[in-house]
MIMARZA-985649 format. One line per 10 residues: number of its first residue (from 1); their letters; for each residue x negated, y, z of N, C-alpha, C. Coordinates in Angstrom, 3 decimals. Layout:
<nodes>
NUM> a> X:Y:Z:X:Y:Z:X:Y:Z; ... $
</nodes>
This chain:
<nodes>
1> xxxxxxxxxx> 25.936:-8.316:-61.887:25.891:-8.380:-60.465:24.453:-8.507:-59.982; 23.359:-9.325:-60.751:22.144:-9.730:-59.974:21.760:-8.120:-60.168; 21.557:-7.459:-61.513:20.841:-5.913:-61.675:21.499:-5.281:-60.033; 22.621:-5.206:-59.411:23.202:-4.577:-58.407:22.640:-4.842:-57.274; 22.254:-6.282:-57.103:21.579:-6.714:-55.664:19.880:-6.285:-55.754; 19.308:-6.522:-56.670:17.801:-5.955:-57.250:17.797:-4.403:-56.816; 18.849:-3.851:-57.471:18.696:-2.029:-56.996:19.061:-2.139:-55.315; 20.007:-2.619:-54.916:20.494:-2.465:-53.235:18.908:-2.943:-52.719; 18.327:-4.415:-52.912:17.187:-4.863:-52.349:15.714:-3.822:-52.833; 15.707:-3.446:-53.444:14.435:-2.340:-53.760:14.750:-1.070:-52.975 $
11> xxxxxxxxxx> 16.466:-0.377:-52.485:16.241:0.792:-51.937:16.111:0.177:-50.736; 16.396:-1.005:-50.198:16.273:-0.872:-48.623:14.484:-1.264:-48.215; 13.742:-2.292:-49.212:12.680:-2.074:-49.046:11.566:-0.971:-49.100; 12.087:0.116:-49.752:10.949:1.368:-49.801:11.141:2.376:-48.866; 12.267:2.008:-47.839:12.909:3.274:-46.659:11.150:3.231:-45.458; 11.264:3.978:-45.313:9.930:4.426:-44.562:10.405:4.619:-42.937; 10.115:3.982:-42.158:10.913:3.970:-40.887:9.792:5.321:-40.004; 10.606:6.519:-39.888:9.615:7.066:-38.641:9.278:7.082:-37.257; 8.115:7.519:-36.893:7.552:6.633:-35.748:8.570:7.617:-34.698; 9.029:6.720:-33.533:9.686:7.273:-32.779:9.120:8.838:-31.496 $
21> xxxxxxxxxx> 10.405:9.324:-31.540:9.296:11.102:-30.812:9.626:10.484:-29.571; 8.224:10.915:-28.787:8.213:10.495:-27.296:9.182:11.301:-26.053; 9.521:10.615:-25.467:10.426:11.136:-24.406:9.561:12.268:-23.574; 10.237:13.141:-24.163:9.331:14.874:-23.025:9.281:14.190:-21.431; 10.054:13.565:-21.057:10.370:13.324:-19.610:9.303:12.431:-18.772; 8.825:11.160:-19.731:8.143:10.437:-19.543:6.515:10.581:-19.753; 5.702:11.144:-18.496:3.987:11.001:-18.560:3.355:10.241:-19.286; 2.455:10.784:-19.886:1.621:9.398:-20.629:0.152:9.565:-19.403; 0.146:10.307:-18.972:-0.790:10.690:-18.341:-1.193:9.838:-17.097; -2.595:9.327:-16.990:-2.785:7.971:-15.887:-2.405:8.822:-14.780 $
31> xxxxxxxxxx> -1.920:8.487:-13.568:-1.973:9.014:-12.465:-2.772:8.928:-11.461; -3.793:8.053:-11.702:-4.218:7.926:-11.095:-5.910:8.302:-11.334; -6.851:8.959:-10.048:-8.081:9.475:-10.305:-9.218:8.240:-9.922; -10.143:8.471:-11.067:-10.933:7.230:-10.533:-11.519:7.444:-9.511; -12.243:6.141:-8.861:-12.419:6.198:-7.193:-13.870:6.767:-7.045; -14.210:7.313:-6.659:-16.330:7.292:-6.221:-16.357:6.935:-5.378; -18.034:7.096:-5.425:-18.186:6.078:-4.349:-17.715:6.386:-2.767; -17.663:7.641:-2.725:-17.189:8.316:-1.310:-15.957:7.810:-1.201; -14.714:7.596:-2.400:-13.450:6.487:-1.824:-13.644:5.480:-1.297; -14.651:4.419:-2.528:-14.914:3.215:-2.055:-15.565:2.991:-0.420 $
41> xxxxxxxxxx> -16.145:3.937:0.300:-16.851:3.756:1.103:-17.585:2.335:1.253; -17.894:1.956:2.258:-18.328:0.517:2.532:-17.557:-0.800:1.427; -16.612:-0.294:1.049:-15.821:-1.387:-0.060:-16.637:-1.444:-1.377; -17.064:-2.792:-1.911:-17.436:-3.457:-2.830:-16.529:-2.840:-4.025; -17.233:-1.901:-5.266:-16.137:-1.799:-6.225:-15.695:-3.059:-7.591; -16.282:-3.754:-7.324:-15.996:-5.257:-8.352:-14.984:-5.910:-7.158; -14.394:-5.523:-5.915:-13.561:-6.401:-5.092:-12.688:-6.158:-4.793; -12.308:-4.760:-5.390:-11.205:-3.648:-5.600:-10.192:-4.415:-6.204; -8.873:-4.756:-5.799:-7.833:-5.535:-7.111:-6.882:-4.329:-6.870; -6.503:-3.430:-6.281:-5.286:-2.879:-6.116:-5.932:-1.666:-5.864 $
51> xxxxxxxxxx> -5.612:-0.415:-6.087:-5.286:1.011:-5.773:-3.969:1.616:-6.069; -3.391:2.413:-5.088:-2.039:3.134:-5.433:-2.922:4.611:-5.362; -2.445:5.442:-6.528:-2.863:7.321:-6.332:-2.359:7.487:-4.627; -2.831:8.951:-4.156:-2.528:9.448:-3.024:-1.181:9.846:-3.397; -0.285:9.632:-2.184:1.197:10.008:-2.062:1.614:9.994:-0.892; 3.447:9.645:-1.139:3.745:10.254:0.170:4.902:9.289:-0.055; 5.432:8.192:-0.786:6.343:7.597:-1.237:6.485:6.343:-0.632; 7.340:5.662:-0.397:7.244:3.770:0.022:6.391:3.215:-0.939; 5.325:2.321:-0.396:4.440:1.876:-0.834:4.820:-0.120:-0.408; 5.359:-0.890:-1.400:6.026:-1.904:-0.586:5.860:-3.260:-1.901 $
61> xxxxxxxxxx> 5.233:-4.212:-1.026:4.722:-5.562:-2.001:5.730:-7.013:-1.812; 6.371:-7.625:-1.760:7.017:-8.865:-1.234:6.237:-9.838:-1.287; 6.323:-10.487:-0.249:5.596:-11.936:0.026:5.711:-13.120:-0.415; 4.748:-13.770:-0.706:5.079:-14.953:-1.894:5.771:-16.176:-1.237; 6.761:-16.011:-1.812:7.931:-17.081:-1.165:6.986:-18.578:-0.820; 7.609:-19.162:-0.091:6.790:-20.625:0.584:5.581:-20.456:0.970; 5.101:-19.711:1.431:3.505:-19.574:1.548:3.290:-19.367:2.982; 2.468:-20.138:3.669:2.138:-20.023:4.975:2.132:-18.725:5.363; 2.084:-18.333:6.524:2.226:-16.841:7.249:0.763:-16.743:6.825; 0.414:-15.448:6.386:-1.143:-15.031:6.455:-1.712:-14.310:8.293 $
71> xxxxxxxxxx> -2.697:-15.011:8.435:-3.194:-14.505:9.914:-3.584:-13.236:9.951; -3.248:-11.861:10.660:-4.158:-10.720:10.936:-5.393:-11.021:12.095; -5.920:-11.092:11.394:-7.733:-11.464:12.111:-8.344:-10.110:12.645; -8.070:-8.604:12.143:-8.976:-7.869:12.533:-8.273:-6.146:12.080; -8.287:-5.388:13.147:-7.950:-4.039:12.319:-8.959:-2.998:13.195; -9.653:-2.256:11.847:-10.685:-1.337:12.006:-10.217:-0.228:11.814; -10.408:1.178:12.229:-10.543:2.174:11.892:-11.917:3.071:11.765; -11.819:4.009:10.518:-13.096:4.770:10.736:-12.582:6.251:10.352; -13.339:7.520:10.202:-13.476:8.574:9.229:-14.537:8.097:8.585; -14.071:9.126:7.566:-14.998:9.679:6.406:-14.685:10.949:5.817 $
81> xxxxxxxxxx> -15.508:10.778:4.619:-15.528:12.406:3.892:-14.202:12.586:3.372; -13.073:13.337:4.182:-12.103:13.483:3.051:-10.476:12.461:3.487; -10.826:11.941:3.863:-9.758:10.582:4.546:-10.332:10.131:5.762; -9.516:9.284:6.572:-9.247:8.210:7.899:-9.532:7.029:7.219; -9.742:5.908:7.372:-9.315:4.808:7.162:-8.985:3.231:8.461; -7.812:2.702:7.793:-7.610:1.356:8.900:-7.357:0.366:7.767; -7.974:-0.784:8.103:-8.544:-1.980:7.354:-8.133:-2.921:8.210; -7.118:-3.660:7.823:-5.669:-5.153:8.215:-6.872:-6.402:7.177; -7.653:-7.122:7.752:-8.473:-7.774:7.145:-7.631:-9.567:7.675; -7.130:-10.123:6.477:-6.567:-11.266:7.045:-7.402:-12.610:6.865 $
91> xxxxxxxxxx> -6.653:-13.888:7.114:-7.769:-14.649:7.557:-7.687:-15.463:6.256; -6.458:-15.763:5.138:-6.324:-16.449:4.252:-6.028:-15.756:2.935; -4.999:-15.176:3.037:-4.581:-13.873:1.859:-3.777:-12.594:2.782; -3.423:-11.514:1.719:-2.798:-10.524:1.656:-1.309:-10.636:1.948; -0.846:-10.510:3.102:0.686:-10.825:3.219:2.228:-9.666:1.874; 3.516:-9.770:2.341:4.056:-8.954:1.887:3.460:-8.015:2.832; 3.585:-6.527:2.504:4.050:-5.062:2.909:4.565:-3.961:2.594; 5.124:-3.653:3.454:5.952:-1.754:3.398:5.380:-1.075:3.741; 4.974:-0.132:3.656:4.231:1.114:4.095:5.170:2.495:4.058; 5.589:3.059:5.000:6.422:4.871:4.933:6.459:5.356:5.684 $
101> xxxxxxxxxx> 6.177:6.945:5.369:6.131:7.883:6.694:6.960:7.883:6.776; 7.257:8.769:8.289:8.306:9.677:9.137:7.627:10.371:10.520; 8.771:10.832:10.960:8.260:11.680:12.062:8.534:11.080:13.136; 9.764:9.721:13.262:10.085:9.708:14.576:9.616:7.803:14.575; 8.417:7.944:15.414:7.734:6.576:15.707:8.122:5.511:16.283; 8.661:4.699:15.688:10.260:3.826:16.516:9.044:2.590:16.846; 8.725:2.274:18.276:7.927:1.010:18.443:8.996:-0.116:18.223; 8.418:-1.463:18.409:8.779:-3.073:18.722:9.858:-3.124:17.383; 10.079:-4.444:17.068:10.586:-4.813:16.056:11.553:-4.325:15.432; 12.701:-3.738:15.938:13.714:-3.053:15.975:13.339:-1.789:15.649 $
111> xxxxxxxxxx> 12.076:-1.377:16.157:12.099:0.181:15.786:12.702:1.352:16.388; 13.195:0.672:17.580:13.943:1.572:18.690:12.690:1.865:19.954; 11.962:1.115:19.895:11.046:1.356:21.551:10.057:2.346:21.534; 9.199:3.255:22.131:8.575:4.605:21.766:7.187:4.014:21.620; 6.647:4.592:20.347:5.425:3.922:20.244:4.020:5.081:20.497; 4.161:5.883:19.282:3.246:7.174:19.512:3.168:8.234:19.905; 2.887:9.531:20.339:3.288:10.701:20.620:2.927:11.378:19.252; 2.408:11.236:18.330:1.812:11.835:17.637:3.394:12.509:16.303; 2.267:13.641:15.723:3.851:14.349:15.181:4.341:13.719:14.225; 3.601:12.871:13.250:4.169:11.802:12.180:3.588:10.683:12.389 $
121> xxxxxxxxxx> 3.959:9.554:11.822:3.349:8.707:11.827:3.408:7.794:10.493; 2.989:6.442:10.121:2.741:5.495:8.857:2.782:4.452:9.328; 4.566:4.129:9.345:4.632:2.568:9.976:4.115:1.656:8.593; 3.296:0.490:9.063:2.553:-0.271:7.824:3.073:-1.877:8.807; 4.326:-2.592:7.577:5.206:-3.833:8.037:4.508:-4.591:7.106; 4.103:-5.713:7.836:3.952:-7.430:6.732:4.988:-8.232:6.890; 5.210:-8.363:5.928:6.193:-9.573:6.281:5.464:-11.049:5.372; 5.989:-12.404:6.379:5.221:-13.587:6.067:3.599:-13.308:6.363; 3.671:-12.785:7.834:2.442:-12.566:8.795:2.430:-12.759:10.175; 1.659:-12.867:11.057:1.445:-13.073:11.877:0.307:-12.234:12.805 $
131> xxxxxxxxxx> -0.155:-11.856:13.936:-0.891:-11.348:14.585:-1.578:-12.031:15.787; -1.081:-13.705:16.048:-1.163:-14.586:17.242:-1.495:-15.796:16.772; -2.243:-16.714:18.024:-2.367:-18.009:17.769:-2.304:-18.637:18.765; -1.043:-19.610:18.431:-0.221:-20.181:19.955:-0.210:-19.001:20.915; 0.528:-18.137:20.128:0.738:-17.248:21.642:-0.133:-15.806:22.163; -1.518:-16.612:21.970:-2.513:-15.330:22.240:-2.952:-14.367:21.029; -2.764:-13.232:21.185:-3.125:-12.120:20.174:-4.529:-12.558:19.656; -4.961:-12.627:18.349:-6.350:-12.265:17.944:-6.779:-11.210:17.948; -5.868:-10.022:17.500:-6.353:-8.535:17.334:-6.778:-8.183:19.082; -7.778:-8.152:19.409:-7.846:-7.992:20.911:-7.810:-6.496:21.049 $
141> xxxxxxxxxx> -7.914:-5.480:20.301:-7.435:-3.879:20.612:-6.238:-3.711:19.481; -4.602:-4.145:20.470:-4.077:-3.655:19.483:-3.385:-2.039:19.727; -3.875:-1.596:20.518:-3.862:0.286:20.604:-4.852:0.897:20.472; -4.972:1.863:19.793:-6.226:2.774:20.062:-5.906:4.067:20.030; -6.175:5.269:20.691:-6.585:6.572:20.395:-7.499:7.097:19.839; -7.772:7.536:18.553:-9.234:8.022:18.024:-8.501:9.923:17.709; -9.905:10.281:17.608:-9.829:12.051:17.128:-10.289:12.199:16.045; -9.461:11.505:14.504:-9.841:11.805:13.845:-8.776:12.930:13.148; -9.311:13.953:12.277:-8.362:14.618:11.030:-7.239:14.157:10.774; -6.824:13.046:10.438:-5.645:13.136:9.881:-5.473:11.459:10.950 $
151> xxxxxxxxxx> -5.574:10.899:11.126:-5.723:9.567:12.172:-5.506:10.087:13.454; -4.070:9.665:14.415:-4.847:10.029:16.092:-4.699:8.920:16.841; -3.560:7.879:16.773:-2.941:6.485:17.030:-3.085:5.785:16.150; -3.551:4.249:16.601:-2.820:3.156:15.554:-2.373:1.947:16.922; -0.953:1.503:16.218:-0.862:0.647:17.843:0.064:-0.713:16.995; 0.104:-1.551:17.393:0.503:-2.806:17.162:2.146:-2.793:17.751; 3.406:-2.770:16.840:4.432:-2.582:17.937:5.237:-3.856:17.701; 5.039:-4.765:16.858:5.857:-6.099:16.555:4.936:-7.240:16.151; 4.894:-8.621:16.209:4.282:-9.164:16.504:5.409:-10.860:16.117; 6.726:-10.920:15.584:7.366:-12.096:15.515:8.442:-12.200:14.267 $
161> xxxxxxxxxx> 9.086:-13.772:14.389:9.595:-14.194:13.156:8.692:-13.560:12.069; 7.140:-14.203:12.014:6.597:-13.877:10.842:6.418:-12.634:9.995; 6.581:-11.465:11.348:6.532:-10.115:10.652:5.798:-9.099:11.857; 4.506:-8.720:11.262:3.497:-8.002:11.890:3.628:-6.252:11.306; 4.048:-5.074:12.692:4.270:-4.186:12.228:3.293:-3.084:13.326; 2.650:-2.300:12.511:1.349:-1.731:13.340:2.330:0.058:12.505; 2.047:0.988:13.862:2.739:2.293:13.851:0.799:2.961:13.728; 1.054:4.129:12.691:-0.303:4.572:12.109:-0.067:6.106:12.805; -0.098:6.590:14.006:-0.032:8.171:14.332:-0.869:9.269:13.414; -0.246:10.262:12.759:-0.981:11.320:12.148:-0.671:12.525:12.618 $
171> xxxxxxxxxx> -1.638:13.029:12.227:-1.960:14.376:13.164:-0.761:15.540:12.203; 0.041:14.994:11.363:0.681:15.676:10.834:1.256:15.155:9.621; 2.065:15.900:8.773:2.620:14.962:7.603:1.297:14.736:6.485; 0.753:13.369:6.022:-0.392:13.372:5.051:0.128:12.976:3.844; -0.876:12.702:3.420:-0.687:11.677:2.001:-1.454:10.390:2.319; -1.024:9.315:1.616:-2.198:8.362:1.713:-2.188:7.471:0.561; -3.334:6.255:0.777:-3.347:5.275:-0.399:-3.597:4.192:-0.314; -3.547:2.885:-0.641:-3.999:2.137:-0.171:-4.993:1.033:-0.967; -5.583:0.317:-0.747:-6.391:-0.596:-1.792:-6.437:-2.439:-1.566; -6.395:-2.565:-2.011:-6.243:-4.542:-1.909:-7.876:-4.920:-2.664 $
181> xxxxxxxxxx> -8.235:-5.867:-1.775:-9.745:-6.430:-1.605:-9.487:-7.467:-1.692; -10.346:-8.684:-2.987:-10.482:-9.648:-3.456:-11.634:-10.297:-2.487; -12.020:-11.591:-2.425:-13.014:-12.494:-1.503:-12.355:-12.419:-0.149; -12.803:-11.616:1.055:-11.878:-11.365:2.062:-10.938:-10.366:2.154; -9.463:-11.171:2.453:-8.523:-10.359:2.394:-8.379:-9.209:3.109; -8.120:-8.005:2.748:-8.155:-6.644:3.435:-7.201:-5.826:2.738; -6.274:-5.386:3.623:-5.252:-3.908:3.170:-5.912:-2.616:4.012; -6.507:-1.977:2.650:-6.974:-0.871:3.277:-6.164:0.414:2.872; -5.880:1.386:4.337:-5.144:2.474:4.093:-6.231:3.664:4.630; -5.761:4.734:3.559:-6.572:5.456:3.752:-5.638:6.675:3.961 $
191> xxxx> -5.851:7.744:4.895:-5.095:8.879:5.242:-5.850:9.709:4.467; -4.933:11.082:3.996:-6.027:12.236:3.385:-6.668:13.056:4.324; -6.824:14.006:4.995:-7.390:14.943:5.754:-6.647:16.054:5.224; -6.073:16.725:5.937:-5.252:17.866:5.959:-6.207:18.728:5.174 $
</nodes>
């Protein structure tokens, strides 16, 4: 009997396991392109914590349970070479957010009230945020019209129960991306240019 377990234990130790074949379906390929400096624009690249590739998909983070509302202190827009950009710079951290196009620009919390004229737009929602203090807005321009490429509106359409929702007008259906900034908090979105 032991000669029987010796032969069973020697064939199962010399079996050679082969390495598994990769799923055709599944990319190995990064998706994502590194940034230059013309992405980074004015952004610090050591302060970079987050990039998503350019797309066209829900772009959406959840908010860290128990955590004070984060303040929106400031929203910028600019062009540049290639993209728009609007920069949600908060006063403590990075709240939750959703980010997704569509065509039909639903203002105020609900999403029923008319916000932009523009032909698409990039509603961008925080949730466990805020835009006020006691009442009075900090963002003191929360509409603007600019003429940029792919940017034509950005307007502030909700503002309560801890959820700040700003409607992004585009001059048409884009792509975009966004980036998360370490030291001061900033969600930066960037539109492509048609």
């Amino acid at each position: 009997m032991a000669p029987a377990a010796i032969l069973l234990a020697t064939a199962c130790g010399d079996r050679t396991e082969e390495a598994p074949t990769p799923d055709p379906f599944i990319s190995t390929d990064n998706p994502r392109d590194e940034l230059t400096e013309v992405d980074y624009g004015d952004l610090d690249p050591s302060q970079v914590s987050l990039n998503t590739p350019w797309g066209r998909n829900i772009v959406s983070k959840d908010a860290t349970p128990d955590r004070d509302p984060a303040t929106l202190m400031d929203v910028s827009t600019q062009s540049s070479d290639g993209y728009d950009r609007v920069i949600f710079t908060f006063e403590s951290h990075i709240p939750g957010f959703r980010l997704a196009l569509g065509t039909e620009a639903g203002g105020g919390c609900d999403g029923t009230a008319a916000a932009t004229e523009a032909p698409a737009h990039l509603a961008v929602e925080f949730a466990g945020a805020r835009a006020n203090r006691d009442g009075g807005a900090i963002v003191t321009d929360q509409s603007r019209t600019v003429d940029f490429p792919a940017l034509a509106a950005a307007m502030q359409t909700c503002d309560e129960g801890d959820r700040v929702r700003w409607i992004l007008g585009t001059t048409g259906e884009v792509e975009y991306r966004i980036m998360e900034t370490l030291g001061e908090p900033r969600l930066v979105v960037d539109l492509r240019h048609p």
